[in-house]
N, C-alpha and C positions, 0 to 999 in steps of 0.2 A: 384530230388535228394533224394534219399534214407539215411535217417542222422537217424538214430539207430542204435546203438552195436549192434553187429553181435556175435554168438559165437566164432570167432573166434578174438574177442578184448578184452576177460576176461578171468584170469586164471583159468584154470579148474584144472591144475594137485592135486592127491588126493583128488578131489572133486567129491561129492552124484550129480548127476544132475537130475532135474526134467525135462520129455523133453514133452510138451503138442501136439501133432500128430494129425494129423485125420484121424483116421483110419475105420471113417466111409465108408465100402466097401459091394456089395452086398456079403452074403453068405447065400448058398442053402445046406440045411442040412451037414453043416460042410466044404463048400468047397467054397474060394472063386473063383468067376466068373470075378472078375476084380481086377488086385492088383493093379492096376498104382499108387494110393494114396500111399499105401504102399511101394512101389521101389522110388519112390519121395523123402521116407523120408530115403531113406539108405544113401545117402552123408553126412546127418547129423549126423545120426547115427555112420556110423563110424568114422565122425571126433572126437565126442567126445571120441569114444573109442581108437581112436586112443593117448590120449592125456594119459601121465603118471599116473597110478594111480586111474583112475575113475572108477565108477560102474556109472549105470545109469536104472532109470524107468523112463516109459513111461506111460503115460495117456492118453486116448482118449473117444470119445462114440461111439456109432454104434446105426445109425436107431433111435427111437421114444418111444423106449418100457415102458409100463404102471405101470411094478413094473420089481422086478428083479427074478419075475417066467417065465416072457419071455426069456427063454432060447435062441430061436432066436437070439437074439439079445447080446450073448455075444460073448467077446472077445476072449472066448479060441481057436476057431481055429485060426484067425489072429495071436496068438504067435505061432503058430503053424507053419503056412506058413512064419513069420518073421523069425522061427529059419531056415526053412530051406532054404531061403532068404541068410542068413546071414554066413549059414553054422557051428553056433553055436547054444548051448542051449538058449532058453527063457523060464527063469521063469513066470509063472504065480501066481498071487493073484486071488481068487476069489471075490474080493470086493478090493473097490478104499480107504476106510479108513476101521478105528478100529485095534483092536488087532493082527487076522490073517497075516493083510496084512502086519502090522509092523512087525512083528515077519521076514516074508520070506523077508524083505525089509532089516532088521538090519544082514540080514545071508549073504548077495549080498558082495562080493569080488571083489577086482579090475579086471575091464573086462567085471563083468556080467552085465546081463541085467535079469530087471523084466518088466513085462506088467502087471497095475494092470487093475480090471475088470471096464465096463462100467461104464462109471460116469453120464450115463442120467439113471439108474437105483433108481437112489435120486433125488428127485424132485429140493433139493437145488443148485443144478448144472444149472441148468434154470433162477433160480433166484437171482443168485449171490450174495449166500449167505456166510458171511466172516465167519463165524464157519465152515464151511461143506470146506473152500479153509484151512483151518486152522487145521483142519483134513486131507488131502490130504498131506498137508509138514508134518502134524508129523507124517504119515504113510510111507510115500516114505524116508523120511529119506534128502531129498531134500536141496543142498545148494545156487544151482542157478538154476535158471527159463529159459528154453530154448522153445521159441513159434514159433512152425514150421508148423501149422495147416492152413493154409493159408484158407481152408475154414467153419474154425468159427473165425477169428479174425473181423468181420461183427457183431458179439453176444457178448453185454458185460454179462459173466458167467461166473462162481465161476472158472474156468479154464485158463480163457482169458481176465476177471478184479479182479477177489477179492483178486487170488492168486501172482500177481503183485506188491502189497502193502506189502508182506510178505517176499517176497526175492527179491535179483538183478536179471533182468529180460531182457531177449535180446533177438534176434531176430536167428532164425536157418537160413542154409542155402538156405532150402528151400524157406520161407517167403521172404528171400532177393530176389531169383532168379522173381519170381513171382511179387513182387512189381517193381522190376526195370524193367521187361516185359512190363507190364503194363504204365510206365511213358515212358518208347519208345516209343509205338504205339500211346500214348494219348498226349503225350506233345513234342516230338521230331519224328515223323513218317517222312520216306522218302515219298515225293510225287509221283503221286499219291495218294492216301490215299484213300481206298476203305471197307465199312463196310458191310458184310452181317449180315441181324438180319433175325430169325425165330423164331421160337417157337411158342405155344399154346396164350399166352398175352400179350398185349399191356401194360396192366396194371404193369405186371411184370417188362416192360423193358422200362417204358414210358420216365424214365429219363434218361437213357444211351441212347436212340433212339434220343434223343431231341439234347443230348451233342453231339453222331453222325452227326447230320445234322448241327448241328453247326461247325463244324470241318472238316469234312470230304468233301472231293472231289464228292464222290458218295457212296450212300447209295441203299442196293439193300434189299430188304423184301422176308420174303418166310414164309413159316408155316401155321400157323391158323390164325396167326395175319394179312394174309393177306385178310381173310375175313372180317375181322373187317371196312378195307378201300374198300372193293367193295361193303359191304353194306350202309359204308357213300355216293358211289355212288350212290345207286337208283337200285343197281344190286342185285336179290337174288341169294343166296349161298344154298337154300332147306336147311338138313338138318344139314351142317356144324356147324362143335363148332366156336360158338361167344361171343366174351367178352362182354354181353352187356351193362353190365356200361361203355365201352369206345369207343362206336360210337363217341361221340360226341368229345372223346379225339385221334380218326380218323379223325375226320375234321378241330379239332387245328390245327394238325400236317399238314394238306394239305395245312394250311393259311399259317404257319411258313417254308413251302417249297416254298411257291410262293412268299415270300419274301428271302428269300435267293438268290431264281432263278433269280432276279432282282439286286440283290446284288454283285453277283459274281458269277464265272462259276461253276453248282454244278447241278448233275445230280441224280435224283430221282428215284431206279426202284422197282416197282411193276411188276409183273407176269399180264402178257398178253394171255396166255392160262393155263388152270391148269388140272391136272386128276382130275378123279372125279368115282367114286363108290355109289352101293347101300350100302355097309358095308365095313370096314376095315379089314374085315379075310385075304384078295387078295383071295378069292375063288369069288366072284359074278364079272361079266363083268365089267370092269374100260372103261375110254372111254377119251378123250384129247377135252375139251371144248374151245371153241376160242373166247376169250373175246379180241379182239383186236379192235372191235368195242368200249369197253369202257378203250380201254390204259387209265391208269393215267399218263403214260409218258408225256404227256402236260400236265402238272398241269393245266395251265392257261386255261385252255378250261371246266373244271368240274363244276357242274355238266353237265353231257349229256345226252340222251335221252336216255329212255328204251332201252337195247338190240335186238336184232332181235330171236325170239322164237327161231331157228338153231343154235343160240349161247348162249342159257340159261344155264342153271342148274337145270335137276326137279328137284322136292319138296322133291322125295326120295332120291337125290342122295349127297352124301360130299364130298368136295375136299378136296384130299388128299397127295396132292404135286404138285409142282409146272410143267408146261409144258416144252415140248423139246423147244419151240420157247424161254419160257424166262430162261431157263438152259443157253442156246445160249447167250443170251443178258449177262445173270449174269458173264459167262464161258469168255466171251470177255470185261468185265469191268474189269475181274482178271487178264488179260492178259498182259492191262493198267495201272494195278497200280504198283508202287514198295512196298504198306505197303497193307497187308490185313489181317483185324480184321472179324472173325467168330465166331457169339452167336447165337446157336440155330439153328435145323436141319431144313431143308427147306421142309420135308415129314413126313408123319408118316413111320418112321426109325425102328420102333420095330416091323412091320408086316413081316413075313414068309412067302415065297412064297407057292404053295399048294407042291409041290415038297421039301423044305424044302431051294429052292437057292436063291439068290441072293434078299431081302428087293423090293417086288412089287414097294412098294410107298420111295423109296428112290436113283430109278433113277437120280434125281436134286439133291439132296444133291452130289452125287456120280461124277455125269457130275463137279461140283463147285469143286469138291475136284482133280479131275484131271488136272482143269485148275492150280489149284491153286500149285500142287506138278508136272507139270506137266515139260516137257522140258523150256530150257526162256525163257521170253517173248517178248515181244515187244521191251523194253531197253535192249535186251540181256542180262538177268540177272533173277532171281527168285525173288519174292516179299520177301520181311519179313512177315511171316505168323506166328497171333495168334489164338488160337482156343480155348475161352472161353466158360463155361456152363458146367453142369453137363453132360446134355443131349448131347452134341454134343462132349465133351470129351466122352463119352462113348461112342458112335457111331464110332468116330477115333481111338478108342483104342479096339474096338472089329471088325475093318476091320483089324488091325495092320500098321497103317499107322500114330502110334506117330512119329518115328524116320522121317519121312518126311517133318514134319512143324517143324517152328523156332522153336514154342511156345505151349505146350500144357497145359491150366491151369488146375490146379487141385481144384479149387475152383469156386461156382456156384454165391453167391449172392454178397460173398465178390468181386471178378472178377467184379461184374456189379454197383457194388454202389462205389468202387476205379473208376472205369471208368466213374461213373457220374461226379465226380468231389467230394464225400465225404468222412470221414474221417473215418479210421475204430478203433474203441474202441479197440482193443483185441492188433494194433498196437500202437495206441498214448499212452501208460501204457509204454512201453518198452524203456527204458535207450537211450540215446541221444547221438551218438556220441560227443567227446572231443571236443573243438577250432572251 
């Protein structure tokens, strides 16, 4: 249950609204390449505009940048592409506090809208520091706190703790849609209940992995982290990327499935053949290795013997997404479920073919995604489909295949640490529902 003020439980009319976004998005010399974050946050947007009387700014950061001579890394084209988003003007600030920004803030008439500049451009924003959030309301002009950012409420900073303490503070539309996705899949999911995890670390995802196999019906692996479990095998992977602080949080994980597997009906899938390359450009020869000799599908039976040299992996070569035989397996567990939860692409999803078509190494992602949007399934009926991660929201939204899943989240680490079961700072600050 979702128990926080929403903006739509506190009076806005005639009110300065502070609205905190994330409008962290890629942009390449002025243009951005992905707005999803940004069209995310237009239902907020206009509800508050909609409301009598308000003006409103907005804050957010972009990227990483080292001072605020990285231009990279500003905001102005985002208001850019907001205005014409929104079909009106956006102000811009070039700075998030001081004099300037209050000036063009104190000028804002019912309707408009300002965006002031990057706020990771001050180090104090990192640090949650209560001067620098204290500077930000007396620049913005700010009467209530609207927190829609759903992927920094995981960071307590001067935007999403300090500035909390300072005004009423409640939750945007956004923030609601996302948290209540998330308590579906994770605390009320139709059964079935099927999790695909990929990505590059184990590390990254050890505790939502853990809470997966605790919960979930069937867990299926793909990525880089699949290496990590054929080298807790005895299988080398040459010169694949491996986590290697979490070998040995590879073979936890295969103890804590063979007690499950004992416990109740719960099925485990690892990739039983995978591609494999001398580079990831998709210009050198790729090749489908057959690791089925070392299925982890039987947990119970591990470790097993060397492979057969016909089913290796040389020394030069990395796999780079998952095989047609376990696409198949993955494609038929989706078929099976009614809930399916997606973090992390099952390939390396950012390689170009040499011709410029179709992602070489992201055949398995692609197979999983058709299963999953595909005609009904099994139950005659579509799963409820979430699609968590930076990476794998990106990949969905740069095939154009948001509009086809339940759920697409717009948040990477918050998305994964909500899903472990912890509490996120940037939400637990915000005003508590009444009764």
């Amino acid at each position: 249950m979702f128990n926080k003020k929403t903006v739509r439980e506190v009076e806005l009319t005639g009110k300065r609204v502070l609205l905190r976004a994330d409008f962290n998005v890629p942009v390449k010399k002025g243009i951005i390449s992905d707005d999803y974050r940004v069209k995310q946050s237009l239902p907020t947007i206009d509800y508050i505009l909609r409301q009598k009387g308000t003006s409103l700014v907005i804050i957010s950061h972009l990227g990483r940048p080292i001072n605020s001579d990285d231009k990279s890394s500003s905001l102005a084209p985002v208001a850019k592409h907001l205005s014409s988003l929104l079909g009106k003007p956006v102000k811009f600030a070039e700075d998030c506090i001081g004099e300037d920004a209050k000036k063009t803030a104190d000028e804002l008439r019912a309707g408009d809208i300002l965006l002031l500049e990057n706020l990771r451009y001050h180090k104090e924003e990192e640090k949650n520091d209560e001067q620098f959030a204290k500077n930000i309301v007396e620049a913005s002009g700010g009467e209530i706190f609207v927190q829609d950012g759903f992927g920094v409420v995981h960071r307590a900073h001067a935007s999403t703790d300090a500035i909390t303490k300072l005004l009423p503070a409640v939750a945007g539309l956004l923030l609601e849609k996302e948290i209540k996705a998330v308590i579906k899949v994770m605390k009320d999911p139709a059964r079935p209940l099927l999790a695909v995890v990929g990505g590059a670390k184990i590390s990254d995802k050890i505790e939502v992995l853990n809470r997966f196999i605790e919960i979930a019906d069937c867990v299926a692996i793909g990525g880089a982290m699949t290496n990590n479990f054929l080298v807790a095998q005895g299988i080398s992977v040459g010169k694949s990327l491996i986590d290697k602080e979490s070998i040995n949080t590879a073979h936890e994980i295969l103890e804590k499935i063979k007690v499950q597997e004992q416990q109740r009906s719960f099925s485990f899938l690892v990739p039983v053949d995978v591609v494999v390359s001398t580079d990831k450009d998709g210009r050198a020869t790729t090749r489908v290795v057959d690791i089925a000799s070392h299925s982890l599908a039987d947990i119970q039976s591990y470790p097993k013997s060397p492979p057969a040299e016909a089913y290796s992996i040389a020394a030069d070569e990395m796999v780079l997404d998952i095989g047609p035989i376990s696409s198949a397996y993955i494609s038929g567990a989706v078929k099976l479920a009614k809930t399916v939860i997606w973090n992390g692409t099952l390939g390396v999803t950012e390689t170009k073919g040499i011709s410029g078509a179709h992602d070489p190494f992201a055949h398995g992602s692609r197979m999983v995604i058709d299963a999953m949007i595909g005609p009904t399934n099994w139950h005659h009926s579509k799963p409820f489909t979430f699609v968590g991660g930076g990476d794998t929201a990106a990949y969905v939204e740069g095939e154009g295949l948001v509009d086809d899943f339940n759920h697409v989240s717009t948040g990477g680490g918050a998305a994964l640490e909500l899903m472990s079961g912890k509490s996120l700072p940037g939400v637990e600050v915000l005003l508590n529902k009444e009764g």
